[in-house]
BAFI-3210 file (N, C-alpha, C; in Angstrom, 3 decimals, decimal comma, padded with zeros to 6 digits):
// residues 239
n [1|2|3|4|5|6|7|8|9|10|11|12|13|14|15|16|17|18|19|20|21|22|23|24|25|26|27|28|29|30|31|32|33|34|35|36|37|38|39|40|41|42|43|44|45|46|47|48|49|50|51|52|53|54|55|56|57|58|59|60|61|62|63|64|65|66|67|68|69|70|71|72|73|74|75|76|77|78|79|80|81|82|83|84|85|86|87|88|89|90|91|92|93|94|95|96|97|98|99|100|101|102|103|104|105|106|107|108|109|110|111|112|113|114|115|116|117|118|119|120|121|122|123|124|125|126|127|128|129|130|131|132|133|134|135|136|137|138|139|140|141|142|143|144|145|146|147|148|149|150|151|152|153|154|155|156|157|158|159|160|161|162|163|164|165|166|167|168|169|170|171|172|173|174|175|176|177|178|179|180|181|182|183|184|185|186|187|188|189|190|191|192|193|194|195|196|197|198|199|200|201|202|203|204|205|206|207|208|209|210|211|212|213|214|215|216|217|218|219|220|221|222|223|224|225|226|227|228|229|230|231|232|233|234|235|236|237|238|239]
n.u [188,516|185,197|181,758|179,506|176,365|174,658|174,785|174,309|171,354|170,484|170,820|168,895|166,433|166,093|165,949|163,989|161,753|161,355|160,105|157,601|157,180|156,851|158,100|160,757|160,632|163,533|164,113|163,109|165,083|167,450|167,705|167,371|169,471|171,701|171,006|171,827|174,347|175,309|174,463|176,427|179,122|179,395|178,858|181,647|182,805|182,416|182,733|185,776|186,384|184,704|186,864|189,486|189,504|190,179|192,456|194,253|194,968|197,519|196,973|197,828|195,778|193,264|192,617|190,820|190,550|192,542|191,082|189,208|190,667|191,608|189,149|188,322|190,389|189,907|188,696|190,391|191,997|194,350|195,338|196,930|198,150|197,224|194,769|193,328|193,390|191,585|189,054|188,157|186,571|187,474|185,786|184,657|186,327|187,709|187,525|185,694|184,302|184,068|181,285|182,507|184,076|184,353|185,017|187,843|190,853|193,704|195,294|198,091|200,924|203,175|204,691|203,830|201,721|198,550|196,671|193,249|190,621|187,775|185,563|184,883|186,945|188,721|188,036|189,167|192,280|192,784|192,805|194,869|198,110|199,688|199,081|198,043|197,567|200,716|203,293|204,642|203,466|200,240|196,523|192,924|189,511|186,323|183,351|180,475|180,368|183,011|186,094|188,476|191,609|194,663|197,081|200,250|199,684|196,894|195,796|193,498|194,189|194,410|195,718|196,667|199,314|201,511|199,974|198,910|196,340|194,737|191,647|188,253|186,908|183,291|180,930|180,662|177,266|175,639|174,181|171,572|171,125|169,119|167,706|164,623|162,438|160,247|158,851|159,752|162,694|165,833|168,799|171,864|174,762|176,924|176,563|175,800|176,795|178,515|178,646|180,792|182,049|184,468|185,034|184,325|181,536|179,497|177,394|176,779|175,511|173,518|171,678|170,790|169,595|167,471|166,123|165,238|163,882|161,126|160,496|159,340|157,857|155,772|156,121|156,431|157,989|159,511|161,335|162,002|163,980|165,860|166,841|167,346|169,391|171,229|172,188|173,129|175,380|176,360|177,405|178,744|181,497|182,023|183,232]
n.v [-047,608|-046,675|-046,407|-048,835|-049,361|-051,244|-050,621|-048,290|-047,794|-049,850|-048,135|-045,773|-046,858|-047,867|-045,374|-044,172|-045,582|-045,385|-042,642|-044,177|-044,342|-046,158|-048,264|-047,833|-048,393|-050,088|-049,332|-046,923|-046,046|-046,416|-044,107|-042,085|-041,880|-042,072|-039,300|-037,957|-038,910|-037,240|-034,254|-034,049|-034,757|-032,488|-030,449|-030,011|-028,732|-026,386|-025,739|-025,958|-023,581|-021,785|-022,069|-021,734|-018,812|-018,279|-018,377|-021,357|-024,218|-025,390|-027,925|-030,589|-032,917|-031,566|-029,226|-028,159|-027,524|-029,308|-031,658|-031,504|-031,809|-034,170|-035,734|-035,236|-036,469|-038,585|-039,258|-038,331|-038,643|-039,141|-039,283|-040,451|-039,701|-041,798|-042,697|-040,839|-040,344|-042,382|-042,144|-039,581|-038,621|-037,608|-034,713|-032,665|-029,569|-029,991|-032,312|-034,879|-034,473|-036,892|-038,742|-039,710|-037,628|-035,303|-032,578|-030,789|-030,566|-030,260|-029,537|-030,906|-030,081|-032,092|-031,525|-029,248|-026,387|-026,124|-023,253|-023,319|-021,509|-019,176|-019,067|-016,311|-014,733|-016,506|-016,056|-013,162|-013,928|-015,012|-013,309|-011,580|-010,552|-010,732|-011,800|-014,427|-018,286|-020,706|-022,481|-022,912|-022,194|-022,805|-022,900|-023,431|-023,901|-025,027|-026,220|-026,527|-030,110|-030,121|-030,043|-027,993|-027,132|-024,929|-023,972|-022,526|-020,096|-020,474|-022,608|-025,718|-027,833|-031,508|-034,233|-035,817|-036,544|-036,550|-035,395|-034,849|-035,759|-034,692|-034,975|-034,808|-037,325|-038,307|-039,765|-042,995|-044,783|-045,311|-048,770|-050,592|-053,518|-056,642|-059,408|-061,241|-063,300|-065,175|-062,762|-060,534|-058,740|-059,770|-058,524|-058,393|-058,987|-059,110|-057,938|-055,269|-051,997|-049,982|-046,399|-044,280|-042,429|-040,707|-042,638|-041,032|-039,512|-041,235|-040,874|-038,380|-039,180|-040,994|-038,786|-036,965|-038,696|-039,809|-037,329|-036,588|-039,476|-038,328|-036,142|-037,561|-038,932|-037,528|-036,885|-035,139|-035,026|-037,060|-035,505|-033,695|-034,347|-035,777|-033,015|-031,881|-034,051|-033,578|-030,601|-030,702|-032,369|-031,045|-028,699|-029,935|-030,308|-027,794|-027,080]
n.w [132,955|133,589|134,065|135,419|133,874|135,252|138,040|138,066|137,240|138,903|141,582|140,611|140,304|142,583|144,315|142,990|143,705|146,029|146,289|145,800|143,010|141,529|138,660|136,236|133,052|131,198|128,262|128,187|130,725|129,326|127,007|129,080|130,653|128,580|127,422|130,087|130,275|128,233|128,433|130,734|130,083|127,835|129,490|130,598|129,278|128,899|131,762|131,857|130,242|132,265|134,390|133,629|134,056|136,568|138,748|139,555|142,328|144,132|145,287|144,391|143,829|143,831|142,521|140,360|137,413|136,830|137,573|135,502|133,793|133,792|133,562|130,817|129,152|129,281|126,830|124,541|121,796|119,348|115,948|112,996|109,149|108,089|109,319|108,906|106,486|105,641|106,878|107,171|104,753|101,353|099,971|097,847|098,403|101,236|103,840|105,411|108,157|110,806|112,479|115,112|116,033|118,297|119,135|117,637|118,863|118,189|115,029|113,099|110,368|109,067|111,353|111,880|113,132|112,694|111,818|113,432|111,958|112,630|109,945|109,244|109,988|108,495|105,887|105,828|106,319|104,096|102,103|102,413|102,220|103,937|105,968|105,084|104,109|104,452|103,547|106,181|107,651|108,082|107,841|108,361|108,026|109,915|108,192|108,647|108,439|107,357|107,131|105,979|104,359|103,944|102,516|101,209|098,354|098,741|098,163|098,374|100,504|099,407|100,043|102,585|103,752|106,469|108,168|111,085|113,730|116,525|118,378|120,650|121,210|121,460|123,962|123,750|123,405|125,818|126,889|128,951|128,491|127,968|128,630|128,004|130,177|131,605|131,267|131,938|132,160|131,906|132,905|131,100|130,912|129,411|126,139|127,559|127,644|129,013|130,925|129,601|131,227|133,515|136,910|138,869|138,338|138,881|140,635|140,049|137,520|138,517|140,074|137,805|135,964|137,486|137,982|135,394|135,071|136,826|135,536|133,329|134,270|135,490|137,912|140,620|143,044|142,710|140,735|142,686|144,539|142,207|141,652|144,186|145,454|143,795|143,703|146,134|145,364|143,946|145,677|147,397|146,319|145,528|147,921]
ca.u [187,760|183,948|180,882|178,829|175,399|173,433|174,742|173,417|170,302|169,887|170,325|167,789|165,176|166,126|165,475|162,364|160,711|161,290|158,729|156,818|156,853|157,129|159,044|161,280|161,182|165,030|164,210|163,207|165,993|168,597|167,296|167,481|170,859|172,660|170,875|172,183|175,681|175,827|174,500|178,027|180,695|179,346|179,347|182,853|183,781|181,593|183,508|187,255|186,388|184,943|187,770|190,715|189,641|190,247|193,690|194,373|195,433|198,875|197,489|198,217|194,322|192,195|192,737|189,386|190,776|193,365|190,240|188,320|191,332|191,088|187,940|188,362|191,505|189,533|188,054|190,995|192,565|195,559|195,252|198,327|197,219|196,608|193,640|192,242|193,171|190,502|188,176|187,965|186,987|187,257|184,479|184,986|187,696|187,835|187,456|184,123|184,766|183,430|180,664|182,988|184,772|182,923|186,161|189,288|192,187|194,792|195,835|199,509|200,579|204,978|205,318|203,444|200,603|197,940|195,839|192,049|190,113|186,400|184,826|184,721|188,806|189,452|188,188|190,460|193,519|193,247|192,881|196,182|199,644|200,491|198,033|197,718|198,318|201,522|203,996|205,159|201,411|199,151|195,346|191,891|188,189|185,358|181,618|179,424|180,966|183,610|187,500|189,357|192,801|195,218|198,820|200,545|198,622|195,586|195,022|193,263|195,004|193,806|196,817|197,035|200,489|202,122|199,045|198,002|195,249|194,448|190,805|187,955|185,749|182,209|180,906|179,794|176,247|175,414|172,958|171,513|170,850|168,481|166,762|163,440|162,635|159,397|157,953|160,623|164,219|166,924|170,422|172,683|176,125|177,650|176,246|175,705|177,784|178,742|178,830|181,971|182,190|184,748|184,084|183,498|180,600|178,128|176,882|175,855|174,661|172,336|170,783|170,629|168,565|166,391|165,426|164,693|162,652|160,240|159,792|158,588|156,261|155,098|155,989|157,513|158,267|160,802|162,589|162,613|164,655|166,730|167,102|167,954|170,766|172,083|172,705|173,880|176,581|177,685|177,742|180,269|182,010|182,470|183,962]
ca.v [-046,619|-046,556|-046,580|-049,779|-049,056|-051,681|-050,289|-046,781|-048,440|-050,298|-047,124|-044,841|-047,880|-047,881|-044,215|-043,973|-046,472|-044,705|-041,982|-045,276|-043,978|-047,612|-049,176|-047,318|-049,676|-050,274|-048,388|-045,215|-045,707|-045,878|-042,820|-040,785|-042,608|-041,337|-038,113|-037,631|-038,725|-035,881|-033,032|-033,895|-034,422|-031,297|-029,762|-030,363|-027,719|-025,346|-025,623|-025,645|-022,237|-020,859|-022,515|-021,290|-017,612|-018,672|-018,901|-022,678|-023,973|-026,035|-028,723|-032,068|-033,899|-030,558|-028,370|-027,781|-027,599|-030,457|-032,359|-031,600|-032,371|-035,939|-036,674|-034,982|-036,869|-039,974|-039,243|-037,820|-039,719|-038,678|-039,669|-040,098|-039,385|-042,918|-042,599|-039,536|-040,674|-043,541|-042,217|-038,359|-039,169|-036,098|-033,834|-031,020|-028,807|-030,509|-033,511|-034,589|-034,578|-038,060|-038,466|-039,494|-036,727|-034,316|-031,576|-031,021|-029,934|-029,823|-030,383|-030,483|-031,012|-031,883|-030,881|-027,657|-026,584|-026,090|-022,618|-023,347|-020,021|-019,314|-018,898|-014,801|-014,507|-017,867|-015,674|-012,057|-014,170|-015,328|-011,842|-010,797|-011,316|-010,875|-012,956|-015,308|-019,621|-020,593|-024,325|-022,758|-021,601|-023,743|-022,270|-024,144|-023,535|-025,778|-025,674|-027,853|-031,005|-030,260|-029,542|-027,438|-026,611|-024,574|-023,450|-021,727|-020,029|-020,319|-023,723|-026,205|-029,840|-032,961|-035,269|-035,995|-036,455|-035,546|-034,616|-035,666|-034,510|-034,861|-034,608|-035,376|-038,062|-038,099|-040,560|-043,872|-044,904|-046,340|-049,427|-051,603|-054,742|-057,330|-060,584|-061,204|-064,385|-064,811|-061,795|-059,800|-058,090|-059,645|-058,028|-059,287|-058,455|-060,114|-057,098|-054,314|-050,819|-049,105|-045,335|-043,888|-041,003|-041,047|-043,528|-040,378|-039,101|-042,360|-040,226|-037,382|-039,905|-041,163|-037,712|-036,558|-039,582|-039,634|-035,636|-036,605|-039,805|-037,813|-035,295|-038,252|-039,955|-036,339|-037,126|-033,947|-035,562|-037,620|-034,478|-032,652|-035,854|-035,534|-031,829|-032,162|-034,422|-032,864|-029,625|-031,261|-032,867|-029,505|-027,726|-030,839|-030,275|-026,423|-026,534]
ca.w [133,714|133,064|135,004|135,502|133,638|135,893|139,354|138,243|136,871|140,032|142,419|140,132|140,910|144,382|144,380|142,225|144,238|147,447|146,182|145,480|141,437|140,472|138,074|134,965|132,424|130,557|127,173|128,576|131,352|128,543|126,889|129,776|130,637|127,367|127,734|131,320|129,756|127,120|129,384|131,793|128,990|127,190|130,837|130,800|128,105|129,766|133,254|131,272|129,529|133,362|135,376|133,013|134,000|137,684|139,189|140,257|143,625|144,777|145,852|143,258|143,962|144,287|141,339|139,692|136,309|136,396|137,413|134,404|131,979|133,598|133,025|129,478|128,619|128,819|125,176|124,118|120,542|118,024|114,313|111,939|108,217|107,123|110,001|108,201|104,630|105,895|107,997|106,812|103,064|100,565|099,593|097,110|098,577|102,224|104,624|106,201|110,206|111,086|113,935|116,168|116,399|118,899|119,142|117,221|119,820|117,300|113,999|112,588|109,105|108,985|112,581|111,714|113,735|111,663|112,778|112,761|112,631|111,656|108,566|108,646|109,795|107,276|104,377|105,903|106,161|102,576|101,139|102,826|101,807|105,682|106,777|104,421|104,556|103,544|103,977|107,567|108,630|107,504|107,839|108,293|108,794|109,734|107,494|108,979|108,798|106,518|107,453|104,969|105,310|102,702|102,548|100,171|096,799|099,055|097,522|099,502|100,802|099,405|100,738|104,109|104,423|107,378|109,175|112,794|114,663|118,009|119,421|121,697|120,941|122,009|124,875|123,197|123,502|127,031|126,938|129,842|127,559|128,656|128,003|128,674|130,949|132,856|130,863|132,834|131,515|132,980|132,462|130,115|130,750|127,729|125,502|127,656|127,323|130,417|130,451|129,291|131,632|134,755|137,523|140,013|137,511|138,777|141,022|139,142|137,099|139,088|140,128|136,678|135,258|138,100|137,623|134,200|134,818|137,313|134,487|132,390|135,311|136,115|139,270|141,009|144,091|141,969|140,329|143,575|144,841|142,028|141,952|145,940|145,659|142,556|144,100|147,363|145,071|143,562|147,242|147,770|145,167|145,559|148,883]
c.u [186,377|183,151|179,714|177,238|174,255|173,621|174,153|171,516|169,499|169,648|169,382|166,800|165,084|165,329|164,078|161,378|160,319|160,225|157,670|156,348|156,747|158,450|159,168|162,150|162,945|164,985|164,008|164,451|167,271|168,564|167,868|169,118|171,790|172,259|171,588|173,967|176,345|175,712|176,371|178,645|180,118|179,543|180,509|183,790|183,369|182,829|185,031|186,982|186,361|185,943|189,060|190,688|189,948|191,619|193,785|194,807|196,604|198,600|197,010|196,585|193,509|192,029|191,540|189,550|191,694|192,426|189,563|189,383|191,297|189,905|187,666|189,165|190,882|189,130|189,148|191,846|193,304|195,916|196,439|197,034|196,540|195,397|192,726|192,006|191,913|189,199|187,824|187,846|187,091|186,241|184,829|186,163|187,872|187,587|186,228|184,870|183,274|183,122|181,432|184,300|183,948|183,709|187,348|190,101|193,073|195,177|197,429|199,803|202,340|205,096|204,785|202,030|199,731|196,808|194,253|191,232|188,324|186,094|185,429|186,279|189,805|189,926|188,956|191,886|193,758|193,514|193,863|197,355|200,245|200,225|197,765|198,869|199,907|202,301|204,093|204,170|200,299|197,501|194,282|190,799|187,062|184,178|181,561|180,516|182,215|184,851|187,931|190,679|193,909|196,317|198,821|199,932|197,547|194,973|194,468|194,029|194,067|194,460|196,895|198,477|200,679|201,237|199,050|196,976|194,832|192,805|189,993|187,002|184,229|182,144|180,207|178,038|175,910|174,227|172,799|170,602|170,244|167,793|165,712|162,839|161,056|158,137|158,264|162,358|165,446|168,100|171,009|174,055|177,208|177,433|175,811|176,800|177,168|178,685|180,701|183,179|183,458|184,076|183,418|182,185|179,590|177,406|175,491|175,230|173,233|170,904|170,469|169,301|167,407|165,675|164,600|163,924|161,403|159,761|158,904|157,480|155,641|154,671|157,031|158,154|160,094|161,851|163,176|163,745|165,959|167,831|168,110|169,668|171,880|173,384|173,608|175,414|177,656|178,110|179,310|181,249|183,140|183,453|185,571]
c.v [-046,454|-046,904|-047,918|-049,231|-049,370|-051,269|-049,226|-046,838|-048,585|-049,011|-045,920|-045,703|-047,695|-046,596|-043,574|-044,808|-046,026|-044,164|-042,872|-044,506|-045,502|-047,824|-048,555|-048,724|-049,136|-049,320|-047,319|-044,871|-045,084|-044,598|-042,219|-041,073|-042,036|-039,918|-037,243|-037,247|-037,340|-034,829|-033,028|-033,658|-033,080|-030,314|-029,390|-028,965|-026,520|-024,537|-025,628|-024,200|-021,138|-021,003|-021,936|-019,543|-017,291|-019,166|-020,224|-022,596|-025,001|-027,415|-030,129|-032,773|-032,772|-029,632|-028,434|-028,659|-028,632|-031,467|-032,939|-031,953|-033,731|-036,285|-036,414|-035,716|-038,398|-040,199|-039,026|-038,710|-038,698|-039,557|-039,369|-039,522|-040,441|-042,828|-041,726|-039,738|-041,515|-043,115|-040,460|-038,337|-037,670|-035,797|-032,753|-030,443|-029,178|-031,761|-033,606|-035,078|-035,722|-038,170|-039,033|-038,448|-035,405|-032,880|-031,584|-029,927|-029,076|-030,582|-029,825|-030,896|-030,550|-031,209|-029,519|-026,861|-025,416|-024,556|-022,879|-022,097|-020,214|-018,855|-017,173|-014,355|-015,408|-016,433|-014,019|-013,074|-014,277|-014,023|-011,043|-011,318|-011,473|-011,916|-014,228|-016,685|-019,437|-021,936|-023,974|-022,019|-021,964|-022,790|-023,390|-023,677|-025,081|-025,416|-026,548|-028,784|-031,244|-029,527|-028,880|-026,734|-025,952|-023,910|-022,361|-021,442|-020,050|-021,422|-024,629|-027,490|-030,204|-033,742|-035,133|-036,333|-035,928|-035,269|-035,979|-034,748|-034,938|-034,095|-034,973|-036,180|-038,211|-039,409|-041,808|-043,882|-046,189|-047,498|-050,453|-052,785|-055,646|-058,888|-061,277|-062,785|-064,394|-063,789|-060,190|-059,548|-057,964|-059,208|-058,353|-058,519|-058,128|-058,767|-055,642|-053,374|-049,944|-047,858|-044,894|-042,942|-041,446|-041,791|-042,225|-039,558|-039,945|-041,446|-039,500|-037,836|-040,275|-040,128|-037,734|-037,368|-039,744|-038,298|-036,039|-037,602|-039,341|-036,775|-036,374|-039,186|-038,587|-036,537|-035,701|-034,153|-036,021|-036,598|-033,636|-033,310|-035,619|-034,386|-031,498|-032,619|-034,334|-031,796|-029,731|-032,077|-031,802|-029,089|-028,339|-030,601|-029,256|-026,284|-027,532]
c.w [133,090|134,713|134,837|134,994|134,739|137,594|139,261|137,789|138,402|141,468|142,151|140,714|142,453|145,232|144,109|143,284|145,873|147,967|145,558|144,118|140,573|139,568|136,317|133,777|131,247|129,404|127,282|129,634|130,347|128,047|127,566|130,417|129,606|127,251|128,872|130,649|129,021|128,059|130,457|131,082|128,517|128,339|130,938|130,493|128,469|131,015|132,552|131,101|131,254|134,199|135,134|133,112|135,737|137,788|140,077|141,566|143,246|145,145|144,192|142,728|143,581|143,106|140,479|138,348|135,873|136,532|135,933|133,625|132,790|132,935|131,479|128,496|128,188|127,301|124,645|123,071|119,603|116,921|113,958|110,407|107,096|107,531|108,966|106,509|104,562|106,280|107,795|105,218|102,697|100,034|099,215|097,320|100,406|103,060|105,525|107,721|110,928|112,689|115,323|116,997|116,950|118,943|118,621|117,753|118,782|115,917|113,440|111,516|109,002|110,353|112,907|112,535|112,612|112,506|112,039|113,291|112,183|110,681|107,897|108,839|108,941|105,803|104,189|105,792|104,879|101,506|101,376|102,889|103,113|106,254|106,562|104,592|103,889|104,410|105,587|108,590|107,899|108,212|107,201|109,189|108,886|109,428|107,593|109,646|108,469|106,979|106,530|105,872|103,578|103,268|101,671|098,841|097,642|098,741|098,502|099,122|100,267|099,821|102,119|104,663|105,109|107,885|110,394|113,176|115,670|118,476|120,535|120,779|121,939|122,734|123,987|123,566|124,749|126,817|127,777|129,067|128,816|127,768|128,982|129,171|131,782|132,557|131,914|132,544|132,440|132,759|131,793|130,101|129,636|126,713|126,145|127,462|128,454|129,918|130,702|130,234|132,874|136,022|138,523|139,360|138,141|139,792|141,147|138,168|137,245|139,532|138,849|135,792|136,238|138,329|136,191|134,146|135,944|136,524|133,774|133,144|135,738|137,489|140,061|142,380|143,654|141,585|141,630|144,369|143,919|142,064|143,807|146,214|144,832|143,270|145,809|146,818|144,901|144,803|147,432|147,276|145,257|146,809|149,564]
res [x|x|x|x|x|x|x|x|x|x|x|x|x|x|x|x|x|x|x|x|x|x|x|x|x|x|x|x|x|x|x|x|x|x|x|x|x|x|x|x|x|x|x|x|x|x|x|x|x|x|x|x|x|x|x|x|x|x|x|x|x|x|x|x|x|x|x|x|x|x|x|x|x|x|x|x|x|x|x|x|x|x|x|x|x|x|x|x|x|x|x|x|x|x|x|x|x|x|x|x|x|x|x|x|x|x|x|x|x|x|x|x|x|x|x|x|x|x|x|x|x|x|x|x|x|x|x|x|x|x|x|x|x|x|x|x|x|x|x|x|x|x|x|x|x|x|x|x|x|x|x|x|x|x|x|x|x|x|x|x|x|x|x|x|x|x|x|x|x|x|x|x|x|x|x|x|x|x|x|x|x|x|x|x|x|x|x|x|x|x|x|x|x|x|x|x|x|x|x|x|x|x|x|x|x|x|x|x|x|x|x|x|x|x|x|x|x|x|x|x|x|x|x|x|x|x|x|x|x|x|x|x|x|x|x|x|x|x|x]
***
């Protein structure tokens, strides 16, 4: 499941050229191409949080919110603790949370679900014998980049045994690769990288990057174009 870079490529051109803006050369397309990308997936988490305060509907296809966990699920990856012993090295009293990890769902350590709180209720639980970690309630905060997680005594993990963790990974890095021929950038399949996103996203794709290259031709013709069929997607969308 992915979206073809050079079909959304080719219908921004199609588009741009309409309002006779000329011709968006490949390195600023990508740009605004992986820009476009992030604005949706981060969208995503947005529309879960407002959708989950909204009672669903019945029918199987239509459901708002079962939507969005598709297209969310696509990122979605579960680590044992050799993964993390590897790939989460140690730092001081916790684990650095490696850039491809854009959200952590869940973590469990022996079957245990691990609660992750923030910083200012991390450092009340620890000061309370009620409250406080322990083997059968595990407790963890994230600083910065850095996981910490502690049990019993308040001490922090260094062993990863027994842990899993389940989150979202961020959208790779889309690129419409080319080789130049003529003194002209012809496609190159062989090395390009599609965008990551659901196939029904190409779309909103396409608006999205064409709003953003009429900002960069200061062409307002172009954004109102994209702007236009943006909001003509949502309308669709909504009803």
């Amino acid at each position: 499941m992915a979206v073809s870079i050079d079909r959304v490529y080719q219908r921004v051109l199609t588009l741009a050229n309409k309002e006779q803006r000329g011709y968006i050369p490949p390195q600023e397309f990508n740009l605004l191409a992986n820009h476009a990308q992030m604005e949706i997936f981060e969208q995503y988490f947005y529309d879960v949080k407002q959708l989950g305060r909204i009672q669903g509907n019945n029918d199987e296809y239509s459901d708002p919110l079962q939507i969005l966990d598709e297209k969310i699920s696509i990122f979605e990856r579960e680590r044992d603790g050799f993964w993390i012993q590897s790939n989460m090295p140690q730092v001081t009293i916790g684990r650095r949370i490696p850039e491809e990890i854009y959200r952590i769902g869940t973590l469990q350590i022996s079957t245990r679900q691990v609660e992750i709180l923030n910083s200012k209720d991390f450092d009340m639980a620890r000061k309370s014998a009620l409250t406080g970690a322990s083997v059968n309630r595990p407790l963890a905060r994230i600083i910065g980049d850095v996981l910490q997680v502690i049990t019993s005594n308040n001490s922090f993990l260094t062993s990863t045994s027994g842990w899993n963790i389940r989150y979202v990974e961020a959208p790779r890095k889309a690129e419409w690769a080319y080789v130049v021929i003529n003194d002209k950038p012809l496609y190159n399949d062989n090395i390009s990288v599609d965008f990551e996103l659901h196939p029904s996203e190409e779309t909103e794709l396409v608006y999205r990057i064409l709003k953003f290259a009429g900002i960069n031709l200061k062409a307002q013709e172009v954004v109102q174009v994209g702007q236009t069929l943006e909001q003509t997607q949502i309308q669709q969308e909504k009803q």
